[in-house]
N, CA, C and O of each residue as an XYZ file, in Angstrom:
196
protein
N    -238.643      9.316     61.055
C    -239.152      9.754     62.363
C    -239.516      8.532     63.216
O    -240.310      7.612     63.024
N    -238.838      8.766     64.027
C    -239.329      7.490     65.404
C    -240.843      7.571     65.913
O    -241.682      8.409     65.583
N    -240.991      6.490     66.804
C    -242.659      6.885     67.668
C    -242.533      7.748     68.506
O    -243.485      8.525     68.441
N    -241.792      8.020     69.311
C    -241.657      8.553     70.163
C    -241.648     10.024     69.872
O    -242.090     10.884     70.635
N    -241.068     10.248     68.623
C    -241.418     12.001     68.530
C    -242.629     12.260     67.753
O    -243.282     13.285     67.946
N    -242.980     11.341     66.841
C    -244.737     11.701     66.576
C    -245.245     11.823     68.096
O    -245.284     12.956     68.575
N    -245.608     10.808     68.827
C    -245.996     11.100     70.370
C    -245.628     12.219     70.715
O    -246.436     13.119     70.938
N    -244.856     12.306     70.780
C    -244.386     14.099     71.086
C    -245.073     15.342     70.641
O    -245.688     16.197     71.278
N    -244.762     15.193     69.193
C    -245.427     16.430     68.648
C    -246.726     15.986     68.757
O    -247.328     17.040     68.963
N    -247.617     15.029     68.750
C    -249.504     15.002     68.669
C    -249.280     15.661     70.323
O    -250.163     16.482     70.571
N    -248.651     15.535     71.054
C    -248.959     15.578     72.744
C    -248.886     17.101     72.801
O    -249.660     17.784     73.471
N    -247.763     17.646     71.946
C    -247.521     18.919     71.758
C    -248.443     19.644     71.379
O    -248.763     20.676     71.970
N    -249.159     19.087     70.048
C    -250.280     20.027     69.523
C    -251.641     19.835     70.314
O    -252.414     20.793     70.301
N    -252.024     18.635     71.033
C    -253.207     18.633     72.015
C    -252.981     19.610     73.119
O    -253.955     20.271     73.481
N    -251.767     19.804     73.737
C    -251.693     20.559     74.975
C    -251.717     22.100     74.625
O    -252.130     22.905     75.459
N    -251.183     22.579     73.142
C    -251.292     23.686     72.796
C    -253.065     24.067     72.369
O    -253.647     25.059     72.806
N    -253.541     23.292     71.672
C    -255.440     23.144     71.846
C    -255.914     23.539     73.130
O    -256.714     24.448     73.348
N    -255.197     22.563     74.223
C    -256.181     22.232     75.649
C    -255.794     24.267     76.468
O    -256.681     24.985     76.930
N    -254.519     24.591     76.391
C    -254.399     25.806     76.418
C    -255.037     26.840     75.706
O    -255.440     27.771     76.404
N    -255.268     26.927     74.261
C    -255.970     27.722     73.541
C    -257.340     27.418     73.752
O    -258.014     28.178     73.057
N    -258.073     26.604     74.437
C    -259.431     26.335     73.977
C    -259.657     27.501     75.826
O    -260.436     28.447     75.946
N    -258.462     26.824     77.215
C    -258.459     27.427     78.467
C    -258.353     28.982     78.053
O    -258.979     29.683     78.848
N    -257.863     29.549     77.243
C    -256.903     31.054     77.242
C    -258.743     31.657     76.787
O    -259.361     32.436     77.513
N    -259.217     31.168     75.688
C    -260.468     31.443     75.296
C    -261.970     31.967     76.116
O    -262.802     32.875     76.095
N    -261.609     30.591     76.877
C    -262.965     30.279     77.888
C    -262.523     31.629     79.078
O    -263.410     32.344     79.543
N    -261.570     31.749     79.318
C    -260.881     32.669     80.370
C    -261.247     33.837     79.968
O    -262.058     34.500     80.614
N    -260.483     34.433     78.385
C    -261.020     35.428     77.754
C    -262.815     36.055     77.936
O    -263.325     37.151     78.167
N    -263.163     35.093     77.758
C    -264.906     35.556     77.791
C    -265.289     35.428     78.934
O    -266.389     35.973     79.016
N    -264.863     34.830     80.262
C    -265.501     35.362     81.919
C    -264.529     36.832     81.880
O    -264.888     37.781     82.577
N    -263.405     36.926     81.101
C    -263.011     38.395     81.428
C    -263.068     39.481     80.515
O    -262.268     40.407     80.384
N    -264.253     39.214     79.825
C    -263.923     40.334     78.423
C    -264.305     41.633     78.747
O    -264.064     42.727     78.238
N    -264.908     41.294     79.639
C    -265.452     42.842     80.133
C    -264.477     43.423     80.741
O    -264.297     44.493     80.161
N    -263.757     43.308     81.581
C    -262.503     43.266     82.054
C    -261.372     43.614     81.402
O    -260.743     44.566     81.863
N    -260.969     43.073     80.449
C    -260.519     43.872     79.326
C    -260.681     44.510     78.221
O    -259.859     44.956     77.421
N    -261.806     44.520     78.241
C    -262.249     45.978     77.787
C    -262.112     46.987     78.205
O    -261.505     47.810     77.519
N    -262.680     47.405     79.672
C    -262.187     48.096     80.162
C    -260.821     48.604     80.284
O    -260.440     49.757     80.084
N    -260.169     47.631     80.625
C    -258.530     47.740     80.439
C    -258.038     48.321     79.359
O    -257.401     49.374     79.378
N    -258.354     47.557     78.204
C    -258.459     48.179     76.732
C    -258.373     49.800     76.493
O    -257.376     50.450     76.177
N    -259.883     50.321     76.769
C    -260.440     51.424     76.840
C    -259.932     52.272     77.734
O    -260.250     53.461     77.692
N    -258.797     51.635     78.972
C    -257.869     52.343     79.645
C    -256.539     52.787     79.357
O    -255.795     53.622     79.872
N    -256.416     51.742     78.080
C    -254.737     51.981     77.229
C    -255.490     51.901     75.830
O    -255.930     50.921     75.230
N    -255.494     53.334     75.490
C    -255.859     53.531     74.238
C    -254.597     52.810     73.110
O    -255.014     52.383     72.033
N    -253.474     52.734     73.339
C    -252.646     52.628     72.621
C    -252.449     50.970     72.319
O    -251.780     50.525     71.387
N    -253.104     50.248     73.209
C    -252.676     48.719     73.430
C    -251.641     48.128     74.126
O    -251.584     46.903     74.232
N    -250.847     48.836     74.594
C    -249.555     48.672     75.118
C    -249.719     47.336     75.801
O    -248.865     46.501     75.501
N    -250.693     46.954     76.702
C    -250.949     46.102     77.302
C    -250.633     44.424     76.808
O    -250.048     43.446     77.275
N    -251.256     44.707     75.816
C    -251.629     43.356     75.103
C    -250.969     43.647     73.924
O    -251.618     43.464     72.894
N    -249.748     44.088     73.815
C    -248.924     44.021     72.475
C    -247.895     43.297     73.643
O    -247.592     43.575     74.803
N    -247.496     42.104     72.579
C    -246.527     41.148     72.767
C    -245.246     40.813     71.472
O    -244.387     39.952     71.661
């Protein structure tokens, strides 16, 4: 493996962190929010991916 693709993949797995830590923080100013939503699609349809 070269430097350049370690660099890669560490850059890869920090930006996938810096997203998961954003998707999180987002999650909890909107949990109420989807909850509701939730509790509006009993089935999940929404949030099945």
């Amino acid at each position: 493996m070269d430097q350049n693709h370690i660099y890669q993949k560490r850059t890869g797995f920090i930006l996938s962190l810096l997203i998961k830590i954003a998707y999180n923080k987002a999650n909890v100013e909107t949990g109420f929010a989807a909850e509701s939503l939730a509790s509006a699609d009993p089935g999940g349809r929404i949030w099945r991916i």
